[in-house]
ZAMARGU-4260 file (C-alpha; in steps of 0.2 Angstrom, whole numbers, plus 5000, padded with zeros to 4 digits):
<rodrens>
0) 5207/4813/4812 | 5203/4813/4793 | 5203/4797/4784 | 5213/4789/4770 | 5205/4777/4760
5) 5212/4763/4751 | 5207/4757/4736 | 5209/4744/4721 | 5203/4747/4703 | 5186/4748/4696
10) 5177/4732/4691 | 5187/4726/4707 | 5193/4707/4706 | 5194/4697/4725 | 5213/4702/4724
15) 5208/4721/4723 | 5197/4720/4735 | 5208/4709/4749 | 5223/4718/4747 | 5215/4736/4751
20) 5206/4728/4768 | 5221/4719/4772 | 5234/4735/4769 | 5221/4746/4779 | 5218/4733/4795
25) 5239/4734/4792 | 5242/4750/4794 | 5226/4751/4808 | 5236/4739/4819 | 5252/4747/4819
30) 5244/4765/4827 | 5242/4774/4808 | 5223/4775/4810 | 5208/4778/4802 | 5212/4770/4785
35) 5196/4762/4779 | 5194/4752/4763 | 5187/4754/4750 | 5179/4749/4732 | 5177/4754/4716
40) 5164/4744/4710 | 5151/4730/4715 | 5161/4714/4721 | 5159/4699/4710 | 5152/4680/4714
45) 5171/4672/4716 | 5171/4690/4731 | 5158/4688/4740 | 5158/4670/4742 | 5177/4670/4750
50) 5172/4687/4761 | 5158/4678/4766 | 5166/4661/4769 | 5179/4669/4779 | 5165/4682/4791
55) 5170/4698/4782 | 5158/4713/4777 | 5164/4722/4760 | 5174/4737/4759 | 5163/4754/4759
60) 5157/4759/4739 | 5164/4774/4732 | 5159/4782/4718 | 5171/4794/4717 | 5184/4804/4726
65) 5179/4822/4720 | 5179/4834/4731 | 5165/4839/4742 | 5158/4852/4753 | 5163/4842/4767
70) 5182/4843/4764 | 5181/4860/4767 | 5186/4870/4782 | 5168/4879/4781 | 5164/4890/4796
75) 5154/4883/4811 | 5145/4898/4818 | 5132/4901/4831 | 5116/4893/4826 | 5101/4904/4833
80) 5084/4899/4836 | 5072/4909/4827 | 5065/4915/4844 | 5083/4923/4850 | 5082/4941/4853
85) 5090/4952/4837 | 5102/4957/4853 | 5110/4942/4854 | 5112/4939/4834 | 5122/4954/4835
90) 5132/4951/4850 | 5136/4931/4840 | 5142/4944/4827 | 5150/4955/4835 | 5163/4940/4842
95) 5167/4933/4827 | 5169/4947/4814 | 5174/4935/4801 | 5157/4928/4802 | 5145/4938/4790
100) 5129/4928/4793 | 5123/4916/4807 | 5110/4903/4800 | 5092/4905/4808 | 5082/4888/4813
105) 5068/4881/4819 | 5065/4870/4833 | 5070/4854/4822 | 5089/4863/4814 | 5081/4867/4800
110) 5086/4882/4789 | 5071/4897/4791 | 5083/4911/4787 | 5100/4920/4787 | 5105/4935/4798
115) 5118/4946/4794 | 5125/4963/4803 | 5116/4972/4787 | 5099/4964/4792 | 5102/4971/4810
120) 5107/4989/4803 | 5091/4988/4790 | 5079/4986/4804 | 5088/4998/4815 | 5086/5013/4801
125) 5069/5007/4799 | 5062/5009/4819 | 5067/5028/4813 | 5051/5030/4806 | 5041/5018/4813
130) 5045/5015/4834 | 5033/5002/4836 | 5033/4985/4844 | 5022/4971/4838 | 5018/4955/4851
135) 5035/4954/4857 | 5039/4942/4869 | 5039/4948/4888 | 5056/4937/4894 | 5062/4947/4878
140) 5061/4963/4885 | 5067/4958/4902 | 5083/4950/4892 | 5091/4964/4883 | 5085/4976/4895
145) 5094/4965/4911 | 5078/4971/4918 | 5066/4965/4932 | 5048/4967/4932 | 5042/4975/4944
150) 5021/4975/4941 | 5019/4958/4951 | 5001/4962/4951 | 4997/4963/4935 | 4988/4948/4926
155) 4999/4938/4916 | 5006/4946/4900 | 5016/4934/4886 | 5018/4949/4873 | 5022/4966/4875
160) 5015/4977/4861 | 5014/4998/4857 | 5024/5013/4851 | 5041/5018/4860 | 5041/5033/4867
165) 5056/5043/4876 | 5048/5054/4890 | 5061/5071/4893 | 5057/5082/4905 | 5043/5093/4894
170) 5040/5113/4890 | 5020/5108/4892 | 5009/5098/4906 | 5004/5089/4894 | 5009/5070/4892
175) 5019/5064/4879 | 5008/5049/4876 | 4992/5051/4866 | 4986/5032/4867 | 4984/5017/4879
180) 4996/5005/4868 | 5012/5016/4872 | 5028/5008/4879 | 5035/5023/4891 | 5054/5027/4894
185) 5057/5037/4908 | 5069/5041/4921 | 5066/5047/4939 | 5051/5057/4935 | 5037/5053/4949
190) 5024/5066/4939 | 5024/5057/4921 | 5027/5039/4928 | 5009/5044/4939 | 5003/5052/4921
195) 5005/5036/4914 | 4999/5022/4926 | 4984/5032/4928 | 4980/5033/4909 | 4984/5015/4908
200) 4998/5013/4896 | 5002/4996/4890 | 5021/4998/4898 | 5032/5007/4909 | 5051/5003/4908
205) 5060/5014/4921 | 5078/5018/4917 | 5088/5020/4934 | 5075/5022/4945 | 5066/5017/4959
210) 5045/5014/4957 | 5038/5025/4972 | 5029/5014/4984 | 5013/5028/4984 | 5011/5021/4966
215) 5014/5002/4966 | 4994/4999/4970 | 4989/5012/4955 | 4999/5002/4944 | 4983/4992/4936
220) 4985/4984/4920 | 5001/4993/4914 | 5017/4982/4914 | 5032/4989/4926 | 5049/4984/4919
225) 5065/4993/4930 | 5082/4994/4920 | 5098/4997/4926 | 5103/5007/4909 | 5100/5023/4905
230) 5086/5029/4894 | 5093/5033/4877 | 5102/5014/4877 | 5084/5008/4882 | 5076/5015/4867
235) 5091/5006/4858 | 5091/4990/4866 | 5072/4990/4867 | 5070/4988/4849 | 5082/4970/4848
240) 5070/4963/4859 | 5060/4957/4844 | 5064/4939/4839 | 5075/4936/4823 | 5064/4928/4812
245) 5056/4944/4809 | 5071/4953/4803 | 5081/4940/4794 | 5081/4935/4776 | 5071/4921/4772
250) 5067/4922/4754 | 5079/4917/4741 | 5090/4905/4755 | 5103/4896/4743 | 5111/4881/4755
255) 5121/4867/4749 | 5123/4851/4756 | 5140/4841/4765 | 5139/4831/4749 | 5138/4842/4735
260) 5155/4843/4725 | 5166/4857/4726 | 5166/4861/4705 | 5145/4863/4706 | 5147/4874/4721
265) 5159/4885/4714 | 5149/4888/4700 | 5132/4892/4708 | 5142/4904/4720 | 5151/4916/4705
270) 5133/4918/4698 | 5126/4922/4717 | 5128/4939/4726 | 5128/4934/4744 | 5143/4930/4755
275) 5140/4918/4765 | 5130/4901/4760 | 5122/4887/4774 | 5127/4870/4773 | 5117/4857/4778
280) 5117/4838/4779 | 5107/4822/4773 | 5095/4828/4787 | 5092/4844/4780 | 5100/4850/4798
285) 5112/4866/4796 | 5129/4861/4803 | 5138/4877/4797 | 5140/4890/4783 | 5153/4891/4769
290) 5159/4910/4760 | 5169/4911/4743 | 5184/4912/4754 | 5184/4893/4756 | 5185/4888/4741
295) 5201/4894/4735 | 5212/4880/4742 | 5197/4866/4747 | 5206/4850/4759 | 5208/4835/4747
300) 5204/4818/4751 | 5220/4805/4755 | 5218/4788/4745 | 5232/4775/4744 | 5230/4764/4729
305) 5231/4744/4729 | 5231/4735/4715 | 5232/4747/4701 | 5243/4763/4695 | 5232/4767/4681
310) 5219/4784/4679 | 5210/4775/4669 | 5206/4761/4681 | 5208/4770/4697 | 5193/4780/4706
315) 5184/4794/4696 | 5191/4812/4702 | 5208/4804/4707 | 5214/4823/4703 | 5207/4828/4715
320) 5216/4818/4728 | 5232/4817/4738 | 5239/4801/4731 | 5250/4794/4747 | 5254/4776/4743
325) 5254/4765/4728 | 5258/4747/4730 | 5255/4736/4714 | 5262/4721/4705 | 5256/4730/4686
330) 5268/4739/4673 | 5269/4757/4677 | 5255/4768/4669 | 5250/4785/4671 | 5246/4791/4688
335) 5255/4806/4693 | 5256/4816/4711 | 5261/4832/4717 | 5273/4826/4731 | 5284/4810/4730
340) 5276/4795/4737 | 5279/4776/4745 | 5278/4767/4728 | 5281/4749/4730 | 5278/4738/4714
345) 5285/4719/4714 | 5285/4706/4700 | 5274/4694/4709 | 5258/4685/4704 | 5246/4695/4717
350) 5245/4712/4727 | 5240/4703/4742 | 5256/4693/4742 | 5264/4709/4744 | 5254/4716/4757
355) 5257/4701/4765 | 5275/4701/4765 | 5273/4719/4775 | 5265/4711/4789 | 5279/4699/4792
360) 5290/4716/4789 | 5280/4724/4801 | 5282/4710/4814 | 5263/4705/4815 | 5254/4690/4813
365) 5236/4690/4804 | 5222/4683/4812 | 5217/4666/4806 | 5203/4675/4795 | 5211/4687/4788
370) 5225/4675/4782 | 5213/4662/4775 | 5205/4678/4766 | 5221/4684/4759 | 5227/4668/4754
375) 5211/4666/4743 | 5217/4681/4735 | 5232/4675/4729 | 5224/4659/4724 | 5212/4668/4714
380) 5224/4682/4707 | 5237/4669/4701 | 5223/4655/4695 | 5229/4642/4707 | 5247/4647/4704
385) 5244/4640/4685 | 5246/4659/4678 | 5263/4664/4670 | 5261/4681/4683 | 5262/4668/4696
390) 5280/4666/4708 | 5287/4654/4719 | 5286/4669/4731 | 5268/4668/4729 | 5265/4651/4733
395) 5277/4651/4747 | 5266/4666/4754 | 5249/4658/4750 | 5256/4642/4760 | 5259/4653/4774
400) 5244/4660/4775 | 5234/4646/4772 | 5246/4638/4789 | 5239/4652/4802 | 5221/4649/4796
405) 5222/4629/4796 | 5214/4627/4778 | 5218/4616/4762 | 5223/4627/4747 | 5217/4615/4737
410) 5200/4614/4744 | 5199/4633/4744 | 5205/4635/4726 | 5191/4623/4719 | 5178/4632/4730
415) 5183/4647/4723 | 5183/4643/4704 | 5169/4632/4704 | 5158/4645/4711 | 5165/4662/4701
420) 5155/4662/4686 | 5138/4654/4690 | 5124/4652/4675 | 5109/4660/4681 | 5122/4677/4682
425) 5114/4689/4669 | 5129/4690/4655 | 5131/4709/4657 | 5137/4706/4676 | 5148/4693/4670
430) 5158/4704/4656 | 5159/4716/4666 | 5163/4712/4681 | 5183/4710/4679 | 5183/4723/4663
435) 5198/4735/4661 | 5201/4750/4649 | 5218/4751/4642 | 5227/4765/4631 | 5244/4758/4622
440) 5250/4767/4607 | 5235/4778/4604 | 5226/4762/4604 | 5210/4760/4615 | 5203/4744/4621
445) 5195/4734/4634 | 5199/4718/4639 | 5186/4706/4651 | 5192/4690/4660 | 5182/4675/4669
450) 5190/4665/4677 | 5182/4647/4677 | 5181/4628/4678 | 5170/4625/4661 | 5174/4638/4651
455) 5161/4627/4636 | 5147/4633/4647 | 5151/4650/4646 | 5153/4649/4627 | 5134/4643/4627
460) 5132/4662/4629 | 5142/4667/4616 | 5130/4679/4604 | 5124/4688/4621 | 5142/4692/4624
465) 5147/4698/4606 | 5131/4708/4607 | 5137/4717/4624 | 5154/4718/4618 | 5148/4727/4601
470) 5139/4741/4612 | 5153/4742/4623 | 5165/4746/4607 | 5151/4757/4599 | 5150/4769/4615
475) 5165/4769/4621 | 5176/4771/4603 | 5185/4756/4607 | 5198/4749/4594 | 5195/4732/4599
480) 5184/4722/4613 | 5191/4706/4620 | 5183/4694/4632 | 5196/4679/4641 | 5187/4661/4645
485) 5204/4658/4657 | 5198/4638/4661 | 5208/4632/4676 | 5207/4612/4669 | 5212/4617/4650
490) 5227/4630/4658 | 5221/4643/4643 | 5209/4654/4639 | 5195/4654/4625 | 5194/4673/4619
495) 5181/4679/4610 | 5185/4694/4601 | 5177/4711/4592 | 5187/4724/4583 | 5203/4723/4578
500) 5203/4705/4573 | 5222/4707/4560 | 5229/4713/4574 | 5224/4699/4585 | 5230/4686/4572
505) 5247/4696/4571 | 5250/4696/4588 | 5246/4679/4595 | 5247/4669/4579 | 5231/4661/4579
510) 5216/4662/4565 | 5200/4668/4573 | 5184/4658/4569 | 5167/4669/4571 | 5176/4680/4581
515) 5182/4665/4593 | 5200/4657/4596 | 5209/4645/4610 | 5225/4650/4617 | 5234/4638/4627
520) 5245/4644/4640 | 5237/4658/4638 | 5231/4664/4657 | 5235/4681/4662 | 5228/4697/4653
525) 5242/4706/4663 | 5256/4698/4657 | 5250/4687/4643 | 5236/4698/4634 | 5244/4716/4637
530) 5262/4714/4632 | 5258/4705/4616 | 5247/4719/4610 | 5259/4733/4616 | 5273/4722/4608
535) 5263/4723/4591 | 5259/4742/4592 | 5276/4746/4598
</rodrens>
């Protein structure tokens, strides 16, 4: 069953993280399976420590969700030893027509060469002028010709080598072999058969017939094969005895990987001649082949989006995707899908808060865990329920939560806030770690918020963060950079703030001193920072 991952926003904050495990255990419980959570981004301090409090692993790490040789419905042909007779390569051919080539390994799975019918018809046109067999493996022979040996006395032989040649009946008394290394074809013919055993030819192979019991003991060193086929398909089937790594192309192999993306692949392919490709994974182990064919309408991954409903803040190759859910408690942005969708979008304070109304819809209980984990997200999402994006339906919810675990809300929210931001965390991690991208009115900007207890402390650090902030303007063509010191105790937030600074006077009617300013009340970027600025731009 393929999978459909969940996912919250890059630079995910613990209420992006909880609310994708939590809708994917959901959704898992109530038979939808195989949807797995994920994330965009490395979890911050405030995540990891409730995920660990609580006994829960982090979601999976995605980088990004384009498309890649393993959504594909690639072909999964025969894979042949290198050892396999040409015979049977063409017979695995000859089954699946739609198959061009059958990848060619070693004992490992590891690519040695590709075999096509061309291949096949190439070494056939070529034993034309040269009908000779080189060291081919005895339990060859016996396979293709369904033939049984009949020389028991003969010392034993591994590998059969000589020319072919077709005995007829002749004009002339002499024999039609001129050399010891000679691989004989005959039918009922009493006289050549005793020509040849006395001569000593390497092999006999005698095509609907009986070896006459007179000359089992003269049979020496020659090698006796009986066949039930007739002599002209011996000839024939007599040269696909040798093995395929002799006769399939091993230079120029190009294989991709289950990994590669779809976009690279296509390139290499229009500038490439061949028509059909070996994948093969991490291992280096083919697991199937891929032709142009497949690429014309790849399988696209499935995501359902938590959190977010923004491309700028969702995962990288989003186009790519089937978008199948969003559920969100943003303004609308600028995601768009090719089929209507379950868009669900609430004015509350946290995503989790809505995910967790759906289990009480869905009539299921949360473990104890996975309620005290979900009501640390909406403790952290809302700031203790002290944010202007906070609800009453919120804390009713939290409260709820925090019932089926047995846990103290208040306790949980001090842990939590005490331990988000700590000092020994380099200040790089600490901008970015909650950063998000916006695009208002043909204005770009990035705003980061910490959430903390001591918000002073953090300001210690001030020049490191303006100097991080300037780079992050400079590369990324920002308008304006802001950062939010959101401090629980003071209810408000310390900004620090680089580019654009008239507009930020004008919209929050404050005077900025070195780039620094207090806003009280001030704790949601969301709901706060956003509208303000979009407000200004109109």
């Amino acid at each position: 069953m393929e999978q459909i991952y969940v996912t919250g926003h890059r630079n995910p904050d613990t209420d992006s993280v909880v609310s994708a495990m939590a809708y994917a255990a959901l959704r898992n419980a109530v038979g939808d399976r195989q949807y797995v959570a994920a994330r965009l981004g490395h979890i911050s301090d405030e995540t990891r420590l409730i995920l660990n409090h609580f006994g829960f692993e982090p979601p999976i790490f995605i980088k990004n969700m384009r498309t890649q040789v393993l959504d594909l419905d690639f072909d999964v042909p025969p894979i042949l030893h290198e050892a396999v007779t040409v015979g049977r390569a063409w017979a695995a051919l000859e089954e699946d027509r739609q198959i061009s080539a059958i990848p060619v390994t070693d004992d490992e799975g590891h690519l040695k060469g590709m075999m096509s019918a061309g291949d096949i018809a190439g070494y056939d046109m070529r034993t034309i002028e040269d009908p000779t067999l080189r060291k081919v493996p005895l339990f060859n022979i016996l396979s293709v010709l369904e033939g049984q040996l009949l020389s028991e006395g003969v010392d034993m032989v591994n590998t059969i080598s000589g020319e072919v040649i077709l005995a007829l009946p002749q004009g002339t008394e002499l024999p039609p072999f001129r050399r010891k290394d000679t691989i004989l074809i005959c039918g009922h013919q009493p006289d050549m058969l005793k020509a040849a055993l006395e001569y000593g030819v390497t092999c006999v192979i005698l095509c609907q017939a009986e070896l006459p019991e007179e000359l089992r003991a003269s049979a020496g060193d020659t090698c006796i094969i009986s066949t039930p086929f007739d002599s002209y398909r011996a000839v024939r089937r007599i040269f696909h005895a040798i093995p395929i790594k002799r006769v399939a192309r091993k230079t120029e192999l190009q294989a991709f990987h289950l990994e590669d993306y779809i976009d690279d692949v296509r390139e290499e392919v229009l500038q490439s001649r061949y028509r059909s490709y070996p994948i093969l994974d991490s291992q280096e182990k083919v697991v199937g082949t891929l032709s142009r064919y497949h690429l014309i309408k790849p399988r696209r991954k499935k995501v359902v989006l938590v959190d977010h409903n923004e491309a700028s803040q969702s995962v990288p190759g989003l186009e790519q995707t089937d978008v199948l859910e969003i559920i969100d408690h943003h303004r609308l942005a600028d995601i768009q899908t090719k089929n209507p969708i379950y868009f669900r979008n609430e004015p509350v304070g946290s995503t989790t808060t809505i995910v967790a109304g759906m289990y009480q819809e869905r009539g299921l209980m949360p473990s104890g865990k996975l309620a005290g984990l979900m009501a640390a997200a909406i403790l952290s999402d809302t700031v203790m329920f002290k944010s202007p994006t906070a609800t009453a339906r919120d804390k009713k919810m939290a409260e709820r939560m925090a019932y089926i675990a047995d846990i103290s809300l208040d306790e949980l929210g001090r842990k939590i806030f005490s331990a988000s931001a700590p000092e020994d965390k380099p200040a790089k991690d600490l901008l970015f770690t909650d950063f998000k991208e916006f695009h208002i009115a043909g204005h770009n900007f990035g705003v980061s918020q910490i959430t903390c207890v001591d918000s002073d402390r953090h300001l210690k650090r001030k020049d490191e963060f303006l100097e991080l902030m300037a780079q992050a303007k400079e590369e990324h063509q920002y308008s304006m950079v802001l950062l939010m010191l959101t401090d629980v105790l003071l209810e408000g937030s310390k900004v620090l703030c680089l580019g654009g600074e008239d507009t930020f006077r004008q919209a929050f009617n404050v005077e900025l001193k070195d780039h620094e300013a207090f806003l009280p009340r001030i704790m949601s970027r969301k709901k706060q920072i956003i509208p303000m600025l979009s407000a200004l731009w109109g």
